[in-house]
Steps between C-alpha positions, in 0.01 A plus 500: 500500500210294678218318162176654540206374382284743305115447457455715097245567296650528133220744405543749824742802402555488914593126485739561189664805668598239786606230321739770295577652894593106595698434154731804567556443864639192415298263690429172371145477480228233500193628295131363601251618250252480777203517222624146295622431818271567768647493858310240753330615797803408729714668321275852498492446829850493545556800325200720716754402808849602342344820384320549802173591369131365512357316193317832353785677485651260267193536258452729203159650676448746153463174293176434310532157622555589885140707445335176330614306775339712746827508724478842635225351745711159542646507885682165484820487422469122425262597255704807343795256482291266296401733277878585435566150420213448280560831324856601512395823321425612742841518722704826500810463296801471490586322804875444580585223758850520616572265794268511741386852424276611219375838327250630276685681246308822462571762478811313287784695694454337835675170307853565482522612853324166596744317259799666681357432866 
């Protein structure tokens, strides 16, 4: 079975339940804590395009942070991006990269038929 890279939050039930979904599935896995870790603005950008999706939809918008931030009014994407990078908290987890393809892993059973794909 194809690595996959796996962007988890240690303190997200969702993030655990995927990294326990990738475990049994028997894929070897890389694992980015994206918060010690936090991805650069290439590669959030990267990711927007393998999950097909614009930069909001990427973003936790019910975050306390996303509301002091003032996003909800923010129309760049360049801008949204930047906030992503500067404040990973605020990116959806878990993310699973596998090849060129990625997912977000919620709800948590959409993972092992991604992993199979």
């Amino acid at each position: 079975m194809q690595a996959v890279t796996i962007w988890h939050n240690p303190k997200c039930s969702k993030s655990r339940e995927a990294m326990e979904i990738v475990t049994h599935s028997g894929c070897k896995a890389e694992v980015i804590k994206y918060l010690e870790n936090s991805p650069d603005e290439n590669q959030i950008r990267t990711v927007l395009k393998m999950l097909g999706i614009k930069p909001r939809e990427l973003m936790r918008t019910k975050e306390d942070l996303y509301k002091e931030l003032n996003l909800k009014d923010e129309n760049s994407d360049d801008a949204l991006i930047e906030a992503m990078f500067k404040h990973p908290k605020l990116i959806e987890r878990p993310i699973i990269i596998k090849g060129d393809r990625a997912i977000i892993g919620r709800p948590t059973d959409r993972i092992a038929q991604f992993l199979n794909a």
